[in-house]
N, CA, C and O atoms as CSV, one atom per row, in Angstrom:
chain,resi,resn,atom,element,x,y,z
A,1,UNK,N,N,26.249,-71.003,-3.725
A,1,UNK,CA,C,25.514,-69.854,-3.207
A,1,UNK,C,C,24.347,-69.524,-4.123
A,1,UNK,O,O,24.436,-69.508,-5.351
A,2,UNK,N,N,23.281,-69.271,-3.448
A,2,UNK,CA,C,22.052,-68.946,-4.372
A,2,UNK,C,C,22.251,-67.539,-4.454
A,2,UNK,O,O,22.668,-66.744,-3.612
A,3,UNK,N,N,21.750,-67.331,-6.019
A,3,UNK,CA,C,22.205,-66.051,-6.397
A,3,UNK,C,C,20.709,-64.885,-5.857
A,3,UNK,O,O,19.505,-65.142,-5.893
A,4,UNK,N,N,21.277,-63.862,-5.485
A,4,UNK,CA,C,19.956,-62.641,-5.238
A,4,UNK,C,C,19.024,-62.236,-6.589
A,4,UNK,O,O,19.376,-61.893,-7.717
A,5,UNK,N,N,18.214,-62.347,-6.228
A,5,UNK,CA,C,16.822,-61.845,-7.694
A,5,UNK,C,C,16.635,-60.446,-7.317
A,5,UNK,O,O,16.189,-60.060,-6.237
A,6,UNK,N,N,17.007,-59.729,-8.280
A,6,UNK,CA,C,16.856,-58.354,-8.165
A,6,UNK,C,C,15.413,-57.967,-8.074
A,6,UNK,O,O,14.648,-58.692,-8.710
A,7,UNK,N,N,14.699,-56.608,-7.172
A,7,UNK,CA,C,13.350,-56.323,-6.969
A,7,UNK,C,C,13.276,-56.077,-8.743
A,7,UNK,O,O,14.002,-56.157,-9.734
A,8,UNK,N,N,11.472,-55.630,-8.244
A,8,UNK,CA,C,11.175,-55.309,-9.626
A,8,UNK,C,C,11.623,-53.915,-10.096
A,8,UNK,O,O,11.850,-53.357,-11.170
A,9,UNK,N,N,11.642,-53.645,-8.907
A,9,UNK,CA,C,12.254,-51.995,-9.770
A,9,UNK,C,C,13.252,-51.799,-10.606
A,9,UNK,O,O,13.331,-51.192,-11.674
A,10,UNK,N,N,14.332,-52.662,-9.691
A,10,UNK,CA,C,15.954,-52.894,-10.357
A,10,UNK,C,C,15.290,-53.475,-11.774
A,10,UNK,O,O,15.458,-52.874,-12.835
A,11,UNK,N,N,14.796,-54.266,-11.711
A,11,UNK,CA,C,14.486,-55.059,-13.020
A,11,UNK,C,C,14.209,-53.960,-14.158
A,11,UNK,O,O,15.033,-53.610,-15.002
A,12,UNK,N,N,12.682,-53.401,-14.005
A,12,UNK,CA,C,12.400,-51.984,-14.392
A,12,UNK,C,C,13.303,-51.359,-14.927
A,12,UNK,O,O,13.550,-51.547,-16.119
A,13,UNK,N,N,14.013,-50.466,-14.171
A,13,UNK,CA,C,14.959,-49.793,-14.461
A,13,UNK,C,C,16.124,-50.496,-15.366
A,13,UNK,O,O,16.692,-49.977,-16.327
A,14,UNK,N,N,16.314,-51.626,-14.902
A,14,UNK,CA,C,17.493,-52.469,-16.317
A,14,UNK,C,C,17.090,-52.603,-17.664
A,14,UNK,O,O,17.763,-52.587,-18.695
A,15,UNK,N,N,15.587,-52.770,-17.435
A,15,UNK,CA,C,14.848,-52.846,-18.724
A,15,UNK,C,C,14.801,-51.935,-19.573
A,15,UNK,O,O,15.351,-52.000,-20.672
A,16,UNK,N,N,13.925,-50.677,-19.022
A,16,UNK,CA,C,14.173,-49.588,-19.622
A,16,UNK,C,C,15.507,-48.734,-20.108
A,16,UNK,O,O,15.576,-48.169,-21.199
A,17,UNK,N,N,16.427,-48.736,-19.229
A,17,UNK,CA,C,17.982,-48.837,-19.777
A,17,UNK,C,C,18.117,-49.574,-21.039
A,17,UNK,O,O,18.468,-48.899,-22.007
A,18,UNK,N,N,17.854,-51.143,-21.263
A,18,UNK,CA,C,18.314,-51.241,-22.356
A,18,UNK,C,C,17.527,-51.246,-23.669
A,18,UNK,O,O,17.925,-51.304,-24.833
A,19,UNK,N,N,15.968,-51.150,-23.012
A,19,UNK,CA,C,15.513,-49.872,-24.269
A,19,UNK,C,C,15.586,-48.725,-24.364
A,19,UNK,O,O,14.630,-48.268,-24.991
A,20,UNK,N,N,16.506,-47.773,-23.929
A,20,UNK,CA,C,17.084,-46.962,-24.208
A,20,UNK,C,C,17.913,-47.065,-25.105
A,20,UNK,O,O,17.902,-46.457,-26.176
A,21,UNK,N,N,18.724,-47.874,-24.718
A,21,UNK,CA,C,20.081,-48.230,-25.721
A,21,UNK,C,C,19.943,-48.708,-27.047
A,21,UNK,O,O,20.652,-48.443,-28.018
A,22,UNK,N,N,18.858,-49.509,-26.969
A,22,UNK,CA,C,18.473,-50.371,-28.200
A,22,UNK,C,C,17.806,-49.712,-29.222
A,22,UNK,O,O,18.038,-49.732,-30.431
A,23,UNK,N,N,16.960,-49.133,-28.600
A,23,UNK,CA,C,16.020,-48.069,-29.315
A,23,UNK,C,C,16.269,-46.976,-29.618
A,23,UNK,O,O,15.938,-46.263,-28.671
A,24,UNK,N,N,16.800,-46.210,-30.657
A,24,UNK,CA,C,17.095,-44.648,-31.111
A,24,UNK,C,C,16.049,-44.119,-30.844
A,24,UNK,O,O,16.162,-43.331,-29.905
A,25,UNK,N,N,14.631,-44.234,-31.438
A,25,UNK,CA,C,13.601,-43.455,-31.248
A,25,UNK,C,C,12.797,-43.111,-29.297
A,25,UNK,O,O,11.825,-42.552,-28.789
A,26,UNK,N,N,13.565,-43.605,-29.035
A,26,UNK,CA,C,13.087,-43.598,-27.128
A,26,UNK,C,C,13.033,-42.330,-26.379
A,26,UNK,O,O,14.026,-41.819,-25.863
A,27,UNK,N,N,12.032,-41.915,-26.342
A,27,UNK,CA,C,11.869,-40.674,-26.043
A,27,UNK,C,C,11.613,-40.790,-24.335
A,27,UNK,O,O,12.381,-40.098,-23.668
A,28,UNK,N,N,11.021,-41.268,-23.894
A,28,UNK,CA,C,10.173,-41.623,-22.711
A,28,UNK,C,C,9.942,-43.167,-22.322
A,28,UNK,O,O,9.715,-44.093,-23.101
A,29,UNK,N,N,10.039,-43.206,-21.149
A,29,UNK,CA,C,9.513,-44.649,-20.732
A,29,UNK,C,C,8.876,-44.189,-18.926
A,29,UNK,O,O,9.669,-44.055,-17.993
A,30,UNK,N,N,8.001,-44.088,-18.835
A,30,UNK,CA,C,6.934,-44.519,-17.502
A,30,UNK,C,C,6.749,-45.785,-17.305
A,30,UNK,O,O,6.780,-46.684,-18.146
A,31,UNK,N,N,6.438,-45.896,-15.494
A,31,UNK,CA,C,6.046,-46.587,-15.025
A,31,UNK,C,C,4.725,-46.848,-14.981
A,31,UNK,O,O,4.164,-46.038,-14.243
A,32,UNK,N,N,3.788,-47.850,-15.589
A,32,UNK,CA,C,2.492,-47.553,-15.384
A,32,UNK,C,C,1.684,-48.241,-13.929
A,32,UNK,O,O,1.924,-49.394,-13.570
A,33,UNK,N,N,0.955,-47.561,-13.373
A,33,UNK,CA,C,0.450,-48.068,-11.907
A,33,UNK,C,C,-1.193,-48.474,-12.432
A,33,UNK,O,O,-2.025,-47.965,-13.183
A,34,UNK,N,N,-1.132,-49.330,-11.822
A,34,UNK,CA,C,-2.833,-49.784,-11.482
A,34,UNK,C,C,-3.293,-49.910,-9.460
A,34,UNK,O,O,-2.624,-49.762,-8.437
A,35,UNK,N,N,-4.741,-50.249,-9.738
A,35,UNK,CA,C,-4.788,-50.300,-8.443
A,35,UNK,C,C,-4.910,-52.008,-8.209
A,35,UNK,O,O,-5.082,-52.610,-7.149
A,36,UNK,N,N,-4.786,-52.450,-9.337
A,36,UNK,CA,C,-4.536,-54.122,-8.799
A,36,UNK,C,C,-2.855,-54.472,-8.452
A,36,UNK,O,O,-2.350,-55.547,-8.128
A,37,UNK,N,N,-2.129,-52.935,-8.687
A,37,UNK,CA,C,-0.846,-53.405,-8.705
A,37,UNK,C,C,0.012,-53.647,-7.209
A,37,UNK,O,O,1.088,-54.166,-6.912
A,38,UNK,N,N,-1.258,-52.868,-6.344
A,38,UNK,CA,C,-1.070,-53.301,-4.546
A,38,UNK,C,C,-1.117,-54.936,-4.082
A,38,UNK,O,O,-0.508,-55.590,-3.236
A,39,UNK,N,N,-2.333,-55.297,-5.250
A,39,UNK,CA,C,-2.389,-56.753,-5.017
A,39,UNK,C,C,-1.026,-57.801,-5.680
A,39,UNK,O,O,-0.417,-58.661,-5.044
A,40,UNK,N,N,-0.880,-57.532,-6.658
A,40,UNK,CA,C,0.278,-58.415,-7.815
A,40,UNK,C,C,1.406,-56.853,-7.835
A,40,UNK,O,O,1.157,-55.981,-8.667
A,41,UNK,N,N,2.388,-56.706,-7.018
A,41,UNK,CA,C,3.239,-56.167,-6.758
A,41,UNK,C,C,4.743,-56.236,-8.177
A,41,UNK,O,O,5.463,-55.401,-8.724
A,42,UNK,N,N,4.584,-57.557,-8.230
A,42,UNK,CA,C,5.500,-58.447,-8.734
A,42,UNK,C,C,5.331,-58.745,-10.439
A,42,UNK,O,O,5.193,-59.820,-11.021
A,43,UNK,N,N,5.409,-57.173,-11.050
A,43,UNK,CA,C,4.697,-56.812,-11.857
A,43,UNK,C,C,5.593,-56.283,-12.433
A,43,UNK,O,O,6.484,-56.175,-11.590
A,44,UNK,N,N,6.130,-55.634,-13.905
A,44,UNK,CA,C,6.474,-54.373,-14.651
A,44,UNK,C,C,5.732,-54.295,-15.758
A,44,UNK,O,O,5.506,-55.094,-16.666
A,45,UNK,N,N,5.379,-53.166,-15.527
A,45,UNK,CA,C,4.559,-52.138,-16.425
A,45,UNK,C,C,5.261,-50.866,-17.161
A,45,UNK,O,O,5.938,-50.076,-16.503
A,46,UNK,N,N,5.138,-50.769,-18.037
A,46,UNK,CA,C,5.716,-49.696,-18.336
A,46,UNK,C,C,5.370,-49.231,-20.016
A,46,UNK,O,O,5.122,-49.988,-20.954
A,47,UNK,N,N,5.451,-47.703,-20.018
A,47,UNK,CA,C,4.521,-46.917,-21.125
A,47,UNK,C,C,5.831,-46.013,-21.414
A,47,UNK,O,O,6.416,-45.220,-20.676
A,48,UNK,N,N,6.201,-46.594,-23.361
A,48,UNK,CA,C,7.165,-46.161,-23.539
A,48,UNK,C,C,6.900,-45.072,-24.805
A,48,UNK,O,O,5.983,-45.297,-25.595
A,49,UNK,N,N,7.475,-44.271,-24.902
A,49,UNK,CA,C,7.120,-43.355,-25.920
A,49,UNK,C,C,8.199,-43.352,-26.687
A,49,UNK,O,O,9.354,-43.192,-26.294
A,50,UNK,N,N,7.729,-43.581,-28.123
A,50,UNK,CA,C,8.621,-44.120,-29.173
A,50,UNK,C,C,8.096,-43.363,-30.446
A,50,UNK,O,O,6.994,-43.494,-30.978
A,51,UNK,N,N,9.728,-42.071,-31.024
A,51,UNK,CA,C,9.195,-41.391,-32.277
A,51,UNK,C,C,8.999,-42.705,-33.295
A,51,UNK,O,O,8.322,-42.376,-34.270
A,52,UNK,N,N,9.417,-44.120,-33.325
A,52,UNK,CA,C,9.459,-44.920,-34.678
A,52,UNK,C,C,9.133,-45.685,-34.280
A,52,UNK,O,O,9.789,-46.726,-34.315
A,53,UNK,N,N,7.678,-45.589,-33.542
A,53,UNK,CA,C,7.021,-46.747,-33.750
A,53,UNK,C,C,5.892,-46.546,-34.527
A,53,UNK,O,O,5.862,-45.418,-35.020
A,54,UNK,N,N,4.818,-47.364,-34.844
A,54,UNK,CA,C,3.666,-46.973,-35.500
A,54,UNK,C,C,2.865,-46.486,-35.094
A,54,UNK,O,O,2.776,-46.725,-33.889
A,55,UNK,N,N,1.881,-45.640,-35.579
A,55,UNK,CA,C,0.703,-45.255,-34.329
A,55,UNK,C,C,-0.558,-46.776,-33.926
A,55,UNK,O,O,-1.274,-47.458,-34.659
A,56,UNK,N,N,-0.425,-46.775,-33.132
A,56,UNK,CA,C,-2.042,-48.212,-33.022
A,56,UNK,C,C,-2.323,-47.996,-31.840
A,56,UNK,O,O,-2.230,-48.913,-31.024
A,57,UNK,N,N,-2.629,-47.059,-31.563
A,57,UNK,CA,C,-3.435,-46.943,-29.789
A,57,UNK,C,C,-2.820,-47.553,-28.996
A,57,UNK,O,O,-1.607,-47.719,-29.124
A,58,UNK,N,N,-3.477,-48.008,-28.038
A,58,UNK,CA,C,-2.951,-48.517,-26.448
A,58,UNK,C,C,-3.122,-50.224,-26.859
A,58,UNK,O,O,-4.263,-50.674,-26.963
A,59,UNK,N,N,-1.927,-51.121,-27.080
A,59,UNK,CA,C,-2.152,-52.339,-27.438
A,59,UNK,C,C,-0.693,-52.782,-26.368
A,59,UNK,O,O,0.521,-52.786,-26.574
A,60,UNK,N,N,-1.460,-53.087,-25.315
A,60,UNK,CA,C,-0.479,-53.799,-24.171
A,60,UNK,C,C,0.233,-55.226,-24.777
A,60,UNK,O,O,-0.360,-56.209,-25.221
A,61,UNK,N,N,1.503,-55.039,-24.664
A,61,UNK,CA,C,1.761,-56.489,-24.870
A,61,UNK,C,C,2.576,-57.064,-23.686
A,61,UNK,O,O,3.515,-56.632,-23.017
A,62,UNK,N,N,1.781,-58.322,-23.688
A,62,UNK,CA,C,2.305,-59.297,-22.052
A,62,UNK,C,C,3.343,-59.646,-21.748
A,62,UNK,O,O,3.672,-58.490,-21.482
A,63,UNK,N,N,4.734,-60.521,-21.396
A,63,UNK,CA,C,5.614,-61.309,-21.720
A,63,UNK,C,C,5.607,-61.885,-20.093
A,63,UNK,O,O,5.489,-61.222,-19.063
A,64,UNK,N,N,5.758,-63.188,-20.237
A,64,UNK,CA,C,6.241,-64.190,-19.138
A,64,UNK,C,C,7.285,-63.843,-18.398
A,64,UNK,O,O,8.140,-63.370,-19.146
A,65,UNK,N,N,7.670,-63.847,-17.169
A,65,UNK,CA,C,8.564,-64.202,-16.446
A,65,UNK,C,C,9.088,-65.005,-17.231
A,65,UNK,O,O,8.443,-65.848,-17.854
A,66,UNK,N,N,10.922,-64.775,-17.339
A,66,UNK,CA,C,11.805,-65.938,-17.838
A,66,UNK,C,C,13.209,-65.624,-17.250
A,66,UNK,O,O,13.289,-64.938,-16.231
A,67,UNK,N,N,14.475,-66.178,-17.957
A,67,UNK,CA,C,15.559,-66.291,-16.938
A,67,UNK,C,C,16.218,-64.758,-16.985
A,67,UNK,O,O,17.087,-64.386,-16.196
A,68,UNK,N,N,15.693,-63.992,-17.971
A,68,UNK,CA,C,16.512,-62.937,-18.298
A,68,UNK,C,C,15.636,-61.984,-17.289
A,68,UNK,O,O,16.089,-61.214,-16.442
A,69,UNK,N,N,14.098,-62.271,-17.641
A,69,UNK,CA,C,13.510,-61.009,-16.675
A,69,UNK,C,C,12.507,-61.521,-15.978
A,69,UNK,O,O,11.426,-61.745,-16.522
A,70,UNK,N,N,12.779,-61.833,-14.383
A,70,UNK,CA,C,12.294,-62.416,-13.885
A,70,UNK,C,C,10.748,-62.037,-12.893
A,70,UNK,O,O,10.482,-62.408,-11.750
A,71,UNK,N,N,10.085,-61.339,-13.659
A,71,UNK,CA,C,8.961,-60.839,-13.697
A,71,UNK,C,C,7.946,-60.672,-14.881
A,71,UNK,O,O,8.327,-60.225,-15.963
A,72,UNK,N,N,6.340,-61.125,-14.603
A,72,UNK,CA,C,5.847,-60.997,-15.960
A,72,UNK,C,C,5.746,-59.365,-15.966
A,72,UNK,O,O,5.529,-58.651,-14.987
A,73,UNK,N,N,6.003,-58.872,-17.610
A,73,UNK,CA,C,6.055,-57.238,-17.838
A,73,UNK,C,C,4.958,-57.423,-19.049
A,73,UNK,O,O,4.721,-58.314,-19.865
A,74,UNK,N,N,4.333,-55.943,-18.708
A,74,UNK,CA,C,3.337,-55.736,-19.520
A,74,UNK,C,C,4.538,-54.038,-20.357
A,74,UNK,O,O,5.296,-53.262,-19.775
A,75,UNK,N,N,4.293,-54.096,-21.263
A,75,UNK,CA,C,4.347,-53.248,-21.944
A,75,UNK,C,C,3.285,-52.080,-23.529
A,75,UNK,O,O,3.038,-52.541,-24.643
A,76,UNK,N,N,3.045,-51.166,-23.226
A,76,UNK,CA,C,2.362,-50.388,-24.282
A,76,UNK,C,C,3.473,-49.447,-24.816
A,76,UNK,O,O,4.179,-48.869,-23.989
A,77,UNK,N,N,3.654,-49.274,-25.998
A,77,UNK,CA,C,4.402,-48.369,-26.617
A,77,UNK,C,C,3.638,-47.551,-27.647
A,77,UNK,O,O,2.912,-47.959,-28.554
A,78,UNK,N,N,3.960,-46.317,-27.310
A,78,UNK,CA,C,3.366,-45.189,-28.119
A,78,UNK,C,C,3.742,-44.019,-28.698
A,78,UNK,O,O,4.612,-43.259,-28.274
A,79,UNK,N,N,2.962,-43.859,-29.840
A,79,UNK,CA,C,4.123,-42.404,-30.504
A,79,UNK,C,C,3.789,-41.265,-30.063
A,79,UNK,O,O,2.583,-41.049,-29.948
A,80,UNK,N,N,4.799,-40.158,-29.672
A,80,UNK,CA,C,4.592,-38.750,-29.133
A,80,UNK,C,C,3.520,-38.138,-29.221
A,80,UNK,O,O,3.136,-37.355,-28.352
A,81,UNK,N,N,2.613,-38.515,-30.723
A,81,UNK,CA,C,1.492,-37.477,-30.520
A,81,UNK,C,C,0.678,-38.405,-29.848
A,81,UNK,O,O,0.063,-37.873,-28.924
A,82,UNK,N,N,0.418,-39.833,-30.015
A,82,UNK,CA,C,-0.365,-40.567,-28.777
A,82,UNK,C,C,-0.459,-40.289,-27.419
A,82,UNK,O,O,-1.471,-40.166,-26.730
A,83,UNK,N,N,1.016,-40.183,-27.036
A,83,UNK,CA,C,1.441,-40.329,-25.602
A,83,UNK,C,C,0.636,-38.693,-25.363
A,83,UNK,O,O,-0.104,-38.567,-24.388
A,84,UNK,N,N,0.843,-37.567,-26.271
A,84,UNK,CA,C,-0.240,-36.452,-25.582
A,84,UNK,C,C,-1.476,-36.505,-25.523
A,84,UNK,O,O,-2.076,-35.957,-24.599
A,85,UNK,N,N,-2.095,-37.160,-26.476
A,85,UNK,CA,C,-3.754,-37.467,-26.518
A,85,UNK,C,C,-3.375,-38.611,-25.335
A,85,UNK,O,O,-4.493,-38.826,-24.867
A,86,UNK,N,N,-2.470,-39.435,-24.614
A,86,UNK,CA,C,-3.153,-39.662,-23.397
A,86,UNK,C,C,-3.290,-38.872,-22.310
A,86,UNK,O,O,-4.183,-38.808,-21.466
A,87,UNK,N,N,-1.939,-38.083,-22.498
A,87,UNK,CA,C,-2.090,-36.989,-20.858
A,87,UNK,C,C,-3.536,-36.137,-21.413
A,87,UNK,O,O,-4.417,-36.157,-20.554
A,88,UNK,N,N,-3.794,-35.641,-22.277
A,88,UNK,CA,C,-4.916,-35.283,-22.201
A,88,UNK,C,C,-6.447,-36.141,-22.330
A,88,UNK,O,O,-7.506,-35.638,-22.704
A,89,UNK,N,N,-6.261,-37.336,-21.976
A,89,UNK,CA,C,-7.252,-38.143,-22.043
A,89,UNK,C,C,-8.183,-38.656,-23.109
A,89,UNK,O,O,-9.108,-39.463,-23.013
A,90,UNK,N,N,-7.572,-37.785,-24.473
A,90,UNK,CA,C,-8.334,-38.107,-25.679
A,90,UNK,C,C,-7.791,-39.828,-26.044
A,90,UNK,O,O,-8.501,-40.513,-26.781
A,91,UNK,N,N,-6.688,-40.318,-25.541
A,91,UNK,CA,C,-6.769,-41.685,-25.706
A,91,UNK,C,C,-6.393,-42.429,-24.197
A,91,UNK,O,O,-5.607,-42.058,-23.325
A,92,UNK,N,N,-7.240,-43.568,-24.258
A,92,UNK,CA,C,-7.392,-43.876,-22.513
A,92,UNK,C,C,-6.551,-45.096,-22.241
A,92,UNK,O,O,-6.452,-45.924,-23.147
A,93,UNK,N,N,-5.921,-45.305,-21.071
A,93,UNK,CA,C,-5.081,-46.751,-21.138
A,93,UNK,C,C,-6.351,-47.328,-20.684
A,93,UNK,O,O,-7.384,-46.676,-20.840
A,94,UNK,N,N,-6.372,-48.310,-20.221
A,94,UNK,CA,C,-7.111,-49.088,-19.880
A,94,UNK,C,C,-7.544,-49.211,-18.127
A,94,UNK,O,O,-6.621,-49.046,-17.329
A,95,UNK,N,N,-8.875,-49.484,-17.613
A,95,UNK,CA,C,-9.630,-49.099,-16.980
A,95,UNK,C,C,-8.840,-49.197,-15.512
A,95,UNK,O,O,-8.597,-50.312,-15.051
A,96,UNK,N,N,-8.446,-47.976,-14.792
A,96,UNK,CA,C,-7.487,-47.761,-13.487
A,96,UNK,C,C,-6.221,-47.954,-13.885
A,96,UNK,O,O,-5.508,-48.092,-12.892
A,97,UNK,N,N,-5.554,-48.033,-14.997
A,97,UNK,CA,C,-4.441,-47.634,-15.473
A,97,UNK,C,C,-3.776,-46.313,-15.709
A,97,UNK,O,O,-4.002,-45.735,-16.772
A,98,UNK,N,N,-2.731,-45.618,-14.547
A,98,UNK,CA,C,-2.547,-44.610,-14.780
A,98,UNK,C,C,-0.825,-44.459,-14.835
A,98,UNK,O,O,-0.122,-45.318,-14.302
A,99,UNK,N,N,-0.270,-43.340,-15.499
A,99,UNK,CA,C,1.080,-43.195,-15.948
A,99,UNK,C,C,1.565,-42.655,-14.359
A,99,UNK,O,O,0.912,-41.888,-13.652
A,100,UNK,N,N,3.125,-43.392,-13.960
A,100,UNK,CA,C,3.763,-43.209,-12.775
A,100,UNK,C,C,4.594,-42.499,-13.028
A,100,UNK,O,O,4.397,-41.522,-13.751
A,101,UNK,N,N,5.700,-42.769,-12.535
A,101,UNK,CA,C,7.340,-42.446,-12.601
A,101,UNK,C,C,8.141,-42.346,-13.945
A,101,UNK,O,O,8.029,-43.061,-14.940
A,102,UNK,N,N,9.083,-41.147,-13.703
A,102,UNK,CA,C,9.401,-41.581,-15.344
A,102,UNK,C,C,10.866,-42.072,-14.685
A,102,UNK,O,O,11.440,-41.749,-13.645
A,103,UNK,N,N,11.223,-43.044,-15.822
A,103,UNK,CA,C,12.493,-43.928,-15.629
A,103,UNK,C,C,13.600,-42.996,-16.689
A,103,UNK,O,O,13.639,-43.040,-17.918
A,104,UNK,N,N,14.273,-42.341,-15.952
A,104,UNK,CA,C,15.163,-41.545,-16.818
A,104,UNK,C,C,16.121,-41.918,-17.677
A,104,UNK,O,O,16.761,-42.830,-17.152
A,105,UNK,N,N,16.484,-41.687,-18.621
A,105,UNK,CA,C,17.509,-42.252,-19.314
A,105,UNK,C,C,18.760,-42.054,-18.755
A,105,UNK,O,O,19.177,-41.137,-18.047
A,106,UNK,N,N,19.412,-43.271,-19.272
A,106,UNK,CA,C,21.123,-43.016,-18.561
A,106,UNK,C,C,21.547,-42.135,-19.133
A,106,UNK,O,O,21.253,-41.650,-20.225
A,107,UNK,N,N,22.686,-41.750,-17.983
A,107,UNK,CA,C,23.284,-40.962,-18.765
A,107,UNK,C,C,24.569,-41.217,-19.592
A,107,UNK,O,O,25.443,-41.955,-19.138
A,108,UNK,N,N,24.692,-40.637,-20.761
A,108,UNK,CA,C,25.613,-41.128,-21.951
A,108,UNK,C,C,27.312,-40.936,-21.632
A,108,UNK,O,O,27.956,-39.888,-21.574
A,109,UNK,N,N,27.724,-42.209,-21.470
A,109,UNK,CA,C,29.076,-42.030,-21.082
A,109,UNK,C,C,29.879,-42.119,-22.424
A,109,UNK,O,O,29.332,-42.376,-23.496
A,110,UNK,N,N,31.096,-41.907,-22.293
A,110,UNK,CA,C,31.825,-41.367,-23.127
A,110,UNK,C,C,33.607,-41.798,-22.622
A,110,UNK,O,O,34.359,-41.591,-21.669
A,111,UNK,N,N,33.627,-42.589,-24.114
A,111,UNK,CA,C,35.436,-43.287,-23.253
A,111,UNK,C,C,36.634,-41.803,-23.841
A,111,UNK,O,O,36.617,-41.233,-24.932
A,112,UNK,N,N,37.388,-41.593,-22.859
A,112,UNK,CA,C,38.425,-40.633,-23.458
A,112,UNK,C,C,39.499,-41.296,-23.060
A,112,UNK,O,O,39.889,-41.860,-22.038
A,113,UNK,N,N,40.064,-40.975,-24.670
A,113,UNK,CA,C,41.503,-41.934,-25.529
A,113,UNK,C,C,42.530,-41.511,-25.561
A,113,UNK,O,O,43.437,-42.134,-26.112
């Protein structure tokens, strides 16, 4: 049986889940939309806000489609006071790049013994 490829959202959302998990400092993670993203659908984007990361502006980084995530994902990660100089536009993503959906964090389960 050929196995089902999850949409990109599912993907998305798995992703960001397990930078949630992975990441202590994870404050935020958005979806980022473009208007080329009507054309290349088959896309994840996403703008994560991170107290421990470094500050360096808007520096997208790419990654390939591979077996684990079967979509190419662009990612920018940024620290809290960045992520406000973007909602206020003092720092810009890049040209028709705008912040979507926020991907909520799971919620924290808890085993009782």
């Amino acid at each position: 049986m050929k196995k089902k490829i999850p949409t990109v959202d599912e993907v998305a959302s798995d992703l960001a889940n397990k930078h949630f998990e992975l990441e202590p400092g994870m404050q935020h993670i958005f979806r980022l939309r473009t208007k080329q993203a009507k054309q290349n659908p088959e896309r994840i984007m996403l703008l994560e806000v991170n107290e421990y990361t470094v500050p360096g502006g808007i520096m997208p980084l790419y990654f390939g489609a591979n077996a684990v995530i079967p979509y190419p994902c662009i990612i920018v990660e940024v620290t809290p006071e960045e992520y406000e100089k973007v909602k206020s536009k003092e720092l810009k993503l890049p040209d028709g790049w705008k912040i979507g959906d926020e991907i909520q964090r799971p919620a924290e389960t808890t085993e009782v013994k």
